[in-house]
DONU-678582 format. One record per atom (N, C-alpha, C): residue number from 1; residue in one letter; atom name; x, z, y. Coordinates in nm, 2 decimals, always signed. Example, Ala and Ser with C-alpha at 12.3 -4.5 7.8 and 13.67 -1.06 7.14 Angstrom:
2
num / residuo / atomo / x / z / y
1 / A / N / +1.32 / +0.78 / -0.57
1 / A / CA / +1.23 / +0.78 / -0.45
1 / A / C / +1.32 / +0.78 / -0.33
2 / S / N / +1.28 / +0.71 / -0.22
2 / S / CA / +1.37 / +0.71 / -0.11
2 / S / C / +1.29 / +0.79 / +0.00
***
This chain:
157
num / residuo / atomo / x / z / y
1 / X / N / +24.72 / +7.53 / +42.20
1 / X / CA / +24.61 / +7.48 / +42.12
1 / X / C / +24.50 / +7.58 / +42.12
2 / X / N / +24.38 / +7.55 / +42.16
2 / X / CA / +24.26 / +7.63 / +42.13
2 / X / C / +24.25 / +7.66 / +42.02
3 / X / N / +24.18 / +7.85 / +41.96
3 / X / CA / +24.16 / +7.90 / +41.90
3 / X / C / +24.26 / +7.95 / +41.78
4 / X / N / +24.38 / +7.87 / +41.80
4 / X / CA / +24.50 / +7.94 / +41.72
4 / X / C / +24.52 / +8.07 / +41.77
5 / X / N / +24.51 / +8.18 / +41.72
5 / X / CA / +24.55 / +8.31 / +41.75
5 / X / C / +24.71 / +8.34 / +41.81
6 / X / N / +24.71 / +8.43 / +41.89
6 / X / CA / +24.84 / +8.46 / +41.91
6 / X / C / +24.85 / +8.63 / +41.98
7 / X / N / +24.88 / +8.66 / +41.82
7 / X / CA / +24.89 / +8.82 / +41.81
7 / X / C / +25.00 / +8.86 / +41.71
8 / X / N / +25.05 / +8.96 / +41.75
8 / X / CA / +25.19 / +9.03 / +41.70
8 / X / C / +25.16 / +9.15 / +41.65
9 / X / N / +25.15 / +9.11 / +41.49
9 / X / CA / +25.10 / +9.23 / +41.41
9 / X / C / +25.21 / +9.30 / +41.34
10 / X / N / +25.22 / +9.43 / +41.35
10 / X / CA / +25.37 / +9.54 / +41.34
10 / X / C / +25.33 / +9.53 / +41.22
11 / X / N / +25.27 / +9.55 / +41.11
11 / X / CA / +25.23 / +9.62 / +41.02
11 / X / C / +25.31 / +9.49 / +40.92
12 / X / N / +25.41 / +9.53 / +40.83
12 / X / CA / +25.43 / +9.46 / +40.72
12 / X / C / +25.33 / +9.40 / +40.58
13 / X / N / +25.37 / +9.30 / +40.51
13 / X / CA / +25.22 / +9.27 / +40.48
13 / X / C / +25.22 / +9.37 / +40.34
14 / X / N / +25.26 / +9.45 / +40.30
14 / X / CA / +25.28 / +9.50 / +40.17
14 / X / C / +25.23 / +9.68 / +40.26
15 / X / N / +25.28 / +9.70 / +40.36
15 / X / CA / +25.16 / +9.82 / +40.44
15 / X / C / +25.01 / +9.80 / +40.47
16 / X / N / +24.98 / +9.65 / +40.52
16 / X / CA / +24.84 / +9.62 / +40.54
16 / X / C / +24.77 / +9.60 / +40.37
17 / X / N / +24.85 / +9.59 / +40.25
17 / X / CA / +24.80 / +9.56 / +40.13
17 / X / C / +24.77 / +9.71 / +40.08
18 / X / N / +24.83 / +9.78 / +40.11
18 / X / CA / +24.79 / +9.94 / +40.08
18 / X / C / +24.74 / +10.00 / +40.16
19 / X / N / +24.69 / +9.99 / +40.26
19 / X / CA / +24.56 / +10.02 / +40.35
19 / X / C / +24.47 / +9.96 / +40.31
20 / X / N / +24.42 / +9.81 / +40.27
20 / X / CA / +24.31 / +9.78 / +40.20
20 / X / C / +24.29 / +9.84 / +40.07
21 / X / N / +24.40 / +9.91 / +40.03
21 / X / CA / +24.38 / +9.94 / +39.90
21 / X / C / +24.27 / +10.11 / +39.91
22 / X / N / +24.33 / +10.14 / +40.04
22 / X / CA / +24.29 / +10.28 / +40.02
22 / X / C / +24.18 / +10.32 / +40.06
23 / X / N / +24.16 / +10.20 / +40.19
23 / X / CA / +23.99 / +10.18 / +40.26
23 / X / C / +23.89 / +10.21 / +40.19
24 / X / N / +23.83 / +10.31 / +40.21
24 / X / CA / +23.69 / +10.31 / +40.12
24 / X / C / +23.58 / +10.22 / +40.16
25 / X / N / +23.58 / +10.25 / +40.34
25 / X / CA / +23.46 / +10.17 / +40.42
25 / X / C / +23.47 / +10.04 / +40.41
26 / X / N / +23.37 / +9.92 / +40.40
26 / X / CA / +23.38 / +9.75 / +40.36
26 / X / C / +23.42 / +9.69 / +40.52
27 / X / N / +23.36 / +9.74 / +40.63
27 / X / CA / +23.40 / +9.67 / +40.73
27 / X / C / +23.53 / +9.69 / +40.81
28 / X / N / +23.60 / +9.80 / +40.76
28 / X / CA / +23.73 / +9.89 / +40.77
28 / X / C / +23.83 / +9.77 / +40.69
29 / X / N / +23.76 / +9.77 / +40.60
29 / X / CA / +23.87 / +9.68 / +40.51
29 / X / C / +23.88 / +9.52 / +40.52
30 / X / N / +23.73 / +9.47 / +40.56
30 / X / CA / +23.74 / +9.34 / +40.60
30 / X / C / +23.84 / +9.30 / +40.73
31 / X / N / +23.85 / +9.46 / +40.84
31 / X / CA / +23.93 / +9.43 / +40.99
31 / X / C / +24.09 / +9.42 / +40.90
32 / X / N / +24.10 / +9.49 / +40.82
32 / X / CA / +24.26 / +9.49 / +40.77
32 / X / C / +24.25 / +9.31 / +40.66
33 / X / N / +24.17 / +9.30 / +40.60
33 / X / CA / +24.21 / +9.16 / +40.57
33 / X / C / +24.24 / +9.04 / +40.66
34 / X / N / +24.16 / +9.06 / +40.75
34 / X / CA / +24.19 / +8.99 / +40.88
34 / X / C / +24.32 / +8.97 / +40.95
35 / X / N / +24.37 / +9.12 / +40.96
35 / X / CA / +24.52 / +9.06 / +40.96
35 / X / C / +24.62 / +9.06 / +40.88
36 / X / N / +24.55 / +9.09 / +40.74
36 / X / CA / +24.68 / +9.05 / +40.63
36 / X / C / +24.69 / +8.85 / +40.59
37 / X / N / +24.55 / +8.84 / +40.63
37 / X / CA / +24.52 / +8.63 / +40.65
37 / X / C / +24.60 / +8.59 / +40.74
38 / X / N / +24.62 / +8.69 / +40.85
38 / X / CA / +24.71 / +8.64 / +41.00
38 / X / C / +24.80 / +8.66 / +40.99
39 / X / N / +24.90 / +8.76 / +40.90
39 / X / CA / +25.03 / +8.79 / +40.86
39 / X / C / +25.08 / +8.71 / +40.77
40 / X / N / +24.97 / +8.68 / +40.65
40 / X / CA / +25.06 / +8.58 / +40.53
40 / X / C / +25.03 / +8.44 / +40.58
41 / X / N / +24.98 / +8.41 / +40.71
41 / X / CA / +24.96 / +8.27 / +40.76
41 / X / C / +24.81 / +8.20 / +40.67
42 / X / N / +24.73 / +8.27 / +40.60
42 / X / CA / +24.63 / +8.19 / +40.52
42 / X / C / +24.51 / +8.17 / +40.61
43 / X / N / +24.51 / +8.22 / +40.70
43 / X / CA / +24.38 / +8.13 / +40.81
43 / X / C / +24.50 / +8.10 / +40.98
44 / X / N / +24.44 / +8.02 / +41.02
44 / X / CA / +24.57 / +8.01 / +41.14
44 / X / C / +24.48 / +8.03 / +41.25
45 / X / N / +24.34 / +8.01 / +41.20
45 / X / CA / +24.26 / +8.07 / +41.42
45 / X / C / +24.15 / +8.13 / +41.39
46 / X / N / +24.07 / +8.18 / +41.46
46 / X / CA / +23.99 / +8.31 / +41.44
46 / X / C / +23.92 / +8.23 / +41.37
47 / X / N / +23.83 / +8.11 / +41.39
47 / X / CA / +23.71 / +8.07 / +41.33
47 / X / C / +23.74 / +8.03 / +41.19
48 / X / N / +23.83 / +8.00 / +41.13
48 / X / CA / +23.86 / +8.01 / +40.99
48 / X / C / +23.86 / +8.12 / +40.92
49 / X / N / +23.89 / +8.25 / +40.98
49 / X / CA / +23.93 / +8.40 / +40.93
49 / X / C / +23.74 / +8.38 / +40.99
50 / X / N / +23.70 / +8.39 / +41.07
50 / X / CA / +23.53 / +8.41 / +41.05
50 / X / C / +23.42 / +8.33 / +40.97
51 / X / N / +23.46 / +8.22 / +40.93
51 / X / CA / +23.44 / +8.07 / +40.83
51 / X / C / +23.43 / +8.18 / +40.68
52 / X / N / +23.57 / +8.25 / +40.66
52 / X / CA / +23.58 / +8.30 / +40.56
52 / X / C / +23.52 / +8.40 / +40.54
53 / X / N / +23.50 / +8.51 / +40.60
53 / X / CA / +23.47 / +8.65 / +40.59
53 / X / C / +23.33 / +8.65 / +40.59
54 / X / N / +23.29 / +8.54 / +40.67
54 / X / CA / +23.12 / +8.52 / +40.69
54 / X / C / +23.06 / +8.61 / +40.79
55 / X / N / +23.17 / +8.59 / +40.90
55 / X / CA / +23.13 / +8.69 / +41.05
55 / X / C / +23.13 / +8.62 / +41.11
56 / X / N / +23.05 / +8.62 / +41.24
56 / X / CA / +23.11 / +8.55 / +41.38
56 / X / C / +23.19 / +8.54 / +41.45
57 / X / N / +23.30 / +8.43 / +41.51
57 / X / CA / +23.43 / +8.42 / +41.55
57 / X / C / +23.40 / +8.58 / +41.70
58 / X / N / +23.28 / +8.56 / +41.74
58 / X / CA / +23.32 / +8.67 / +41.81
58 / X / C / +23.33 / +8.83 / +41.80
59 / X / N / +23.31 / +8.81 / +41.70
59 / X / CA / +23.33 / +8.98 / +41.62
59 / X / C / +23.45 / +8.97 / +41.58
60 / X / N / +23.54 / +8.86 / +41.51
60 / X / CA / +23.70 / +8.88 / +41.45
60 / X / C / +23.79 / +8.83 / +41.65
61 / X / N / +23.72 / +8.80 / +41.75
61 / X / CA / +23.78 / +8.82 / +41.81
61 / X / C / +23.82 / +8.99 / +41.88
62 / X / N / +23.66 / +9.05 / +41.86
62 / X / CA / +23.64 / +9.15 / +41.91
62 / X / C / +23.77 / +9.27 / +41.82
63 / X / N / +23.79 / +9.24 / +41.72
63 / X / CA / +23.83 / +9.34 / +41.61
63 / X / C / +24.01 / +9.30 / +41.63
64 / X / N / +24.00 / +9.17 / +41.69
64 / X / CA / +24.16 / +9.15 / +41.72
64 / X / C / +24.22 / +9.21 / +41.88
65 / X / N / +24.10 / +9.22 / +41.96
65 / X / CA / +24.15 / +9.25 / +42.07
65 / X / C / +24.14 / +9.41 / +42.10
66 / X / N / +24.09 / +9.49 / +42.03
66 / X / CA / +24.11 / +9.62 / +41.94
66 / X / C / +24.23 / +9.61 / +41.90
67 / X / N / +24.27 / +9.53 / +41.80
67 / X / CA / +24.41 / +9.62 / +41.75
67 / X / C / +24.55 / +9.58 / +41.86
68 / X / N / +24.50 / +9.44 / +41.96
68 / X / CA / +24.56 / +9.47 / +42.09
68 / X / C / +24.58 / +9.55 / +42.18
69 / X / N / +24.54 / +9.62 / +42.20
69 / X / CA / +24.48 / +9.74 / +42.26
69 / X / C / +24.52 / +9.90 / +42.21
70 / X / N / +24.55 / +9.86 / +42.12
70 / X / CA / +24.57 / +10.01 / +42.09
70 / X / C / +24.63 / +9.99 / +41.92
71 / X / N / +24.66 / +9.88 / +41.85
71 / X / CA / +24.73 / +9.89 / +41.73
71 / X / C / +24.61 / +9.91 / +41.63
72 / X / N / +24.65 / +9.95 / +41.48
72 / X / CA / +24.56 / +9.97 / +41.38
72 / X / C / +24.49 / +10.11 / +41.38
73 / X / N / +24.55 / +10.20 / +41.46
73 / X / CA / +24.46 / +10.29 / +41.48
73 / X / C / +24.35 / +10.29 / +41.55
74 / X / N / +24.35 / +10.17 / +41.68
74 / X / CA / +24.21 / +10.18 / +41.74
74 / X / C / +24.12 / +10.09 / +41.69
75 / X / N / +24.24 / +9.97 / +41.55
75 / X / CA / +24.15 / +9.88 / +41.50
75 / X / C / +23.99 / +9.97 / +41.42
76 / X / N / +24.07 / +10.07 / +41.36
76 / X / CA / +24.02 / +10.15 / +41.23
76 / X / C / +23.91 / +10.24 / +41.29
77 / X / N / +23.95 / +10.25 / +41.40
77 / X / CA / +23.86 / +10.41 / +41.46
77 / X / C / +23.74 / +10.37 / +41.48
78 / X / N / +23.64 / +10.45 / +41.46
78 / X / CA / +23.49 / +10.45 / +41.41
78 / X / C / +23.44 / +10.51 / +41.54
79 / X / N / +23.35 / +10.42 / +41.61
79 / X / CA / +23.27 / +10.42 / +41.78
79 / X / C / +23.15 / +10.53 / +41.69
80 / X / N / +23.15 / +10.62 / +41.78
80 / X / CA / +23.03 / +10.72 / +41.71
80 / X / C / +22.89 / +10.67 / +41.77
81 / X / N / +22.79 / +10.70 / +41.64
81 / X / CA / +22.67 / +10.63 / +41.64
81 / X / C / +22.60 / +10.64 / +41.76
82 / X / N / +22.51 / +10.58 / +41.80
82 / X / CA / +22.44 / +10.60 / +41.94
82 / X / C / +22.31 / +10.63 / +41.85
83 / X / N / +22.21 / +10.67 / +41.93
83 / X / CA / +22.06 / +10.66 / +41.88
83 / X / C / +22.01 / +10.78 / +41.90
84 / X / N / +21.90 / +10.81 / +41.83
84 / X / CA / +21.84 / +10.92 / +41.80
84 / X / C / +21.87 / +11.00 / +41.70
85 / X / N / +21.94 / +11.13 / +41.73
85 / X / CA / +21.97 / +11.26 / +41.55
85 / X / C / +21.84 / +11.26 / +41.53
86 / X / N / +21.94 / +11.27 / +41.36
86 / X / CA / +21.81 / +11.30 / +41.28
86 / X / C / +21.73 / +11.44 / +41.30
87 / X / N / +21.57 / +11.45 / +41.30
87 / X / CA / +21.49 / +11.55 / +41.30
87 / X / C / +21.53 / +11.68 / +41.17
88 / X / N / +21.59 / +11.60 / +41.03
88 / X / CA / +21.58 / +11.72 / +40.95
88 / X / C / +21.77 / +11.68 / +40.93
89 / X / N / +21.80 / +11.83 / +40.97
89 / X / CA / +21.95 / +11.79 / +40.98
89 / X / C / +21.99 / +11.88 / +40.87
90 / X / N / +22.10 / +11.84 / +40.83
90 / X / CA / +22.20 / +11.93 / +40.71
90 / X / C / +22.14 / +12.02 / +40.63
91 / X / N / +22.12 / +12.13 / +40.76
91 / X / CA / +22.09 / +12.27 / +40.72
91 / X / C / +21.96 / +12.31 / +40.69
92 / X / N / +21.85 / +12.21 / +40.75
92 / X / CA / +21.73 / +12.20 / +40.70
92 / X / C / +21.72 / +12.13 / +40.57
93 / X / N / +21.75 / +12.03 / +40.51
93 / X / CA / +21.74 / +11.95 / +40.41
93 / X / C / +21.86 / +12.07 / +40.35
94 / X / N / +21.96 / +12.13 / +40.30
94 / X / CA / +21.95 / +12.24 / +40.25
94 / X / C / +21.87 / +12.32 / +40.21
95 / X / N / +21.80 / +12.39 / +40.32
95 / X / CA / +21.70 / +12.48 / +40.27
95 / X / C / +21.57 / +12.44 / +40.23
96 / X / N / +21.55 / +12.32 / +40.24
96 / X / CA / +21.47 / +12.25 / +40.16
96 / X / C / +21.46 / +12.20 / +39.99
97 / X / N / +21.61 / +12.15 / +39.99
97 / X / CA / +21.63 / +12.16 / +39.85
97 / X / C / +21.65 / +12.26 / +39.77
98 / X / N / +21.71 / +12.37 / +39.82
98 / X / CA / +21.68 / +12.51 / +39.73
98 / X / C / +21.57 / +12.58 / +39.74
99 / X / N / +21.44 / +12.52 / +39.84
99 / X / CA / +21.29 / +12.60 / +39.79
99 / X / C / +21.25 / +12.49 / +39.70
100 / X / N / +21.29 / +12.37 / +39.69
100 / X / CA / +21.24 / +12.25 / +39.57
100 / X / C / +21.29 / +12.28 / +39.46
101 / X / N / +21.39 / +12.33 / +39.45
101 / X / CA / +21.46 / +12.36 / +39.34
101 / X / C / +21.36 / +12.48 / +39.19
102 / X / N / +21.36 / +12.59 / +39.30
102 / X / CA / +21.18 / +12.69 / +39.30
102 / X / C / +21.11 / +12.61 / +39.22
103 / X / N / +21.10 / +12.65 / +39.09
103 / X / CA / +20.95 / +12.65 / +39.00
103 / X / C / +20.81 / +12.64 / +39.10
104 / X / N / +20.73 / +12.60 / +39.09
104 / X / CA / +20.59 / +12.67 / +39.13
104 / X / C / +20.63 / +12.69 / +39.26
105 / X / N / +20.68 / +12.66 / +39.31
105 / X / CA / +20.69 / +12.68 / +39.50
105 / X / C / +20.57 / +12.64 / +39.58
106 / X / N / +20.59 / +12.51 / +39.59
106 / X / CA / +20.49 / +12.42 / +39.63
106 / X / C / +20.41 / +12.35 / +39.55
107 / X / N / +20.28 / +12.36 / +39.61
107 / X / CA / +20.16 / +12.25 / +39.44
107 / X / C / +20.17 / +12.14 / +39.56
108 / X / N / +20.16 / +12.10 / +39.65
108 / X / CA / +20.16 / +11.96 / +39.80
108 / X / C / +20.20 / +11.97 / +39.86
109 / X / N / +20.24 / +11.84 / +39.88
109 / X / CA / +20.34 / +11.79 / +40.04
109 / X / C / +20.30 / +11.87 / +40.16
110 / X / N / +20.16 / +11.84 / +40.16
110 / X / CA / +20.11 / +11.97 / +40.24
110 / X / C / +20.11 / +12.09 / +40.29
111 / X / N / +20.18 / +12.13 / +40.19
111 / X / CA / +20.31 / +12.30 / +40.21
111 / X / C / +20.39 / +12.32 / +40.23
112 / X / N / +20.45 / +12.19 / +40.14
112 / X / CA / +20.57 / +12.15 / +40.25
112 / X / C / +20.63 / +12.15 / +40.37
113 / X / N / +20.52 / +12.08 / +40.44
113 / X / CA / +20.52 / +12.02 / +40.54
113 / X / C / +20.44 / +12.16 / +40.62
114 / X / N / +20.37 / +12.22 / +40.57
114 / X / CA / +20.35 / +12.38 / +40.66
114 / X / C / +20.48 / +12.45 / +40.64
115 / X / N / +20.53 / +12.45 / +40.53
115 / X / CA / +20.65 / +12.54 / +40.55
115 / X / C / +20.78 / +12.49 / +40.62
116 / X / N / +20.77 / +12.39 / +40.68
116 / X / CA / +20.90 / +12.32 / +40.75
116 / X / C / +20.87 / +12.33 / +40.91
117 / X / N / +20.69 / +12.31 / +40.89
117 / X / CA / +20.66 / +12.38 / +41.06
117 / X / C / +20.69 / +12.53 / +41.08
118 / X / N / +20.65 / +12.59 / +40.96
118 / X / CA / +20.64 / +12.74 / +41.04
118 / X / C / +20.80 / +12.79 / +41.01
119 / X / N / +20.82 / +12.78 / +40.91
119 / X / CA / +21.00 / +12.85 / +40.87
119 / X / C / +21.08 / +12.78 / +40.97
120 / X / N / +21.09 / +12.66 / +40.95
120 / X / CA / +21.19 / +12.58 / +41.02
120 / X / C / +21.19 / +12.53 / +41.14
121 / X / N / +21.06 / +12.58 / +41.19
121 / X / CA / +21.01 / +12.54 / +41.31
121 / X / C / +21.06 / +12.36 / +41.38
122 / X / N / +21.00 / +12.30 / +41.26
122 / X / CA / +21.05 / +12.13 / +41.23
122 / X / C / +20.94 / +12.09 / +41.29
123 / X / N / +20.93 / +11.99 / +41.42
123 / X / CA / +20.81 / +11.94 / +41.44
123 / X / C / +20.81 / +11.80 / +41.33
124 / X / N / +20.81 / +11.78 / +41.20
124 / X / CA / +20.82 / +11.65 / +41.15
124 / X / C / +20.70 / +11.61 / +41.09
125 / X / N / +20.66 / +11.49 / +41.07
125 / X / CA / +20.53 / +11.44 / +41.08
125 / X / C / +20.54 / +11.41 / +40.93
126 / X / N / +20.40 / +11.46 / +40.84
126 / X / CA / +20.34 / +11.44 / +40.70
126 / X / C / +20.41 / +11.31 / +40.60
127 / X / N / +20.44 / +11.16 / +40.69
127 / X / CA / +20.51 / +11.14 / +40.60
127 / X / C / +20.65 / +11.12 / +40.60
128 / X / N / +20.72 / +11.17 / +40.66
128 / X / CA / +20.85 / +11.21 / +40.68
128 / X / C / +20.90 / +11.27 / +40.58
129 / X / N / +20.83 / +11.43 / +40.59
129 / X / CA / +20.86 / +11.54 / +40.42
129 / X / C / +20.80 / +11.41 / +40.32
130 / X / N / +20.72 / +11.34 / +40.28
130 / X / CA / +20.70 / +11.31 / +40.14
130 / X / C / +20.82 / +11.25 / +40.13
131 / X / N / +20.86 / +11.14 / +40.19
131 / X / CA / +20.99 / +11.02 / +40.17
131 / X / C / +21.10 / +11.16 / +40.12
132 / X / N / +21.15 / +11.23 / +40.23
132 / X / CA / +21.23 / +11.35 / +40.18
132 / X / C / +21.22 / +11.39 / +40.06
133 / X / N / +21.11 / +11.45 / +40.02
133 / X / CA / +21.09 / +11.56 / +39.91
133 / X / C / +21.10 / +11.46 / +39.79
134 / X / N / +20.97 / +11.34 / +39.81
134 / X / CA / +20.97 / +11.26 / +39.70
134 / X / C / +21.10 / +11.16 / +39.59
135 / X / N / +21.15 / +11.11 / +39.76
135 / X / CA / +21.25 / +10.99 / +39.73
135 / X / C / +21.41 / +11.07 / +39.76
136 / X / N / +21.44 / +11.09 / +39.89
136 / X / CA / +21.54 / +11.16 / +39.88
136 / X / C / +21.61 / +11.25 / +39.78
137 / X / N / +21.52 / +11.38 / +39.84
137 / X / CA / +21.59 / +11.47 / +39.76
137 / X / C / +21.49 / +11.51 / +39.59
138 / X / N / +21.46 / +11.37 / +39.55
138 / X / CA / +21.36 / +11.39 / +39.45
138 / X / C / +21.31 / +11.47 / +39.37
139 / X / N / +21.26 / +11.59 / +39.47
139 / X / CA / +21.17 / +11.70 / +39.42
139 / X / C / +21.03 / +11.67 / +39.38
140 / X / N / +21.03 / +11.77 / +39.25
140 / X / CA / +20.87 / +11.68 / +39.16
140 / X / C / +20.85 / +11.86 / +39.13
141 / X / N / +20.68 / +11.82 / +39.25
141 / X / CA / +20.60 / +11.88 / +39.30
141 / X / C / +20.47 / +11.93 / +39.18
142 / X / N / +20.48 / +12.06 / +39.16
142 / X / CA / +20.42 / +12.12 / +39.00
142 / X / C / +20.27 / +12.12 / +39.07
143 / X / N / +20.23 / +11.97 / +39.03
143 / X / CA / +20.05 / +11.94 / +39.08
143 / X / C / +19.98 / +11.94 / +38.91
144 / X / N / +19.88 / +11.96 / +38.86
144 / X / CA / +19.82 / +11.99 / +38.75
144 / X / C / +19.75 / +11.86 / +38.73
145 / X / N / +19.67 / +11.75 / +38.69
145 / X / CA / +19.62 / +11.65 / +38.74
145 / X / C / +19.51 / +11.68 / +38.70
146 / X / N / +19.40 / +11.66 / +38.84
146 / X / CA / +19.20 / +11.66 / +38.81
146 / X / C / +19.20 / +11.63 / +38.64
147 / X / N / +19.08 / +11.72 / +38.60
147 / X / CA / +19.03 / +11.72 / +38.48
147 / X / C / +18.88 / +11.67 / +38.50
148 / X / N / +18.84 / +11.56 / +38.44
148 / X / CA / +18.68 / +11.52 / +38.47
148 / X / C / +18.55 / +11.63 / +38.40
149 / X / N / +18.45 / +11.63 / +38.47
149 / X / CA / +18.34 / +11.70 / +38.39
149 / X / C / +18.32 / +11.74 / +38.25
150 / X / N / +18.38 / +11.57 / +38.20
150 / X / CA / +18.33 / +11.55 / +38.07
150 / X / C / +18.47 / +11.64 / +37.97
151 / X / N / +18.51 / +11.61 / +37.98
151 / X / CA / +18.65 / +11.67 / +37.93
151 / X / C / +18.70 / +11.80 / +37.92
152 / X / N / +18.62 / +11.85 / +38.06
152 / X / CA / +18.59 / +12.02 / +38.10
152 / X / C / +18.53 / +12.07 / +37.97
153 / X / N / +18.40 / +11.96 / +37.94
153 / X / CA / +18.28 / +12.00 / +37.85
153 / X / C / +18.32 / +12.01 / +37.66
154 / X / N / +18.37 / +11.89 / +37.65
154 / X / CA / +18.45 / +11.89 / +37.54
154 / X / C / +18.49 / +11.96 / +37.45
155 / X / N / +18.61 / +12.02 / +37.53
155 / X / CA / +18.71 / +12.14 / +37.57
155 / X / C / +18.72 / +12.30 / +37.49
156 / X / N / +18.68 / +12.33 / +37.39
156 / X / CA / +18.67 / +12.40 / +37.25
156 / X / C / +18.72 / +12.57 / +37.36
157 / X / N / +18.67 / +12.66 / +37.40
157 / X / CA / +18.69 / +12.79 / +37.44
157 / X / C / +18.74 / +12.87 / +37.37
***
């Protein structure tokens, strides 16, 4: 019969229930639900276990023929990222956060962003450091705010 699975899962269902329990990662833990549904019989072919989970049958095929292949260990194991590394890595964003940390270090992003070219010899582009400084590691930059003319004038000596 089409699409009824036929896979021989070692793992007892009370082992696969304390692996999901311990999973921190969500897509880690959805691959182990998948065969605790296949073990206790509650979906009987991939497109119902994908129906359910709200994946495409060919990803819970992909995720079954992984643990064919190599069991729950190669189900589990994490394909290392492809792409581009990040520009400001670990040890920069360290030493960034302990000159933010600094009183009066920097008055602008603009210093920042000179001190990450010249110290850290970081080629990273202006708004790069703000997202960083501002949002990430939300350092709040000791800027004074413009005082107008009139207010200058006011202003009791």
């Amino acid at each position: 019969m089409s699409g009824v699975v036929r896979i021989d899962i070692v793992e007892t269902v009370e082992e696969l229930k304390h692996l999901m329990r311990q999973e921190k990662d969500a897509v880690r833990q959805e691959k182990l639900l998948v065969l605790y549904w296949l073990k206790t019989k509650m979906v009987d072919s991939v497109l119902s276990a994908a129906v359910q989970l709200g994946k495409h049958r060919t990803t819970i095929q992909r995720w079954l023929s992984s643990y064919r292949s190599g069991g729950i260990v190669e189900l589990l194991s994490q394909k290392p990222r492809s792409g581009r590394p990040r520009i400001m890595n670990a040890e920069i964003v360290e030493k960034l956060e302990k000159e933010l940390s600094q009183p009066d270090k920097f008055s602008s992003y603009k210093e920042v962003h000179e001190w990450l070219t010249n110290c850290c010899e970081v080629p990273v582009a202006y708004r790069t450091v703000h997202q960083w400084t501002k949002y990430r590691l939300q350092g709040k930059l000791k800027v004074t705010p413009p005082v107008s003319e009139k207010q200058k004038a006011r202003e009791p000596e």
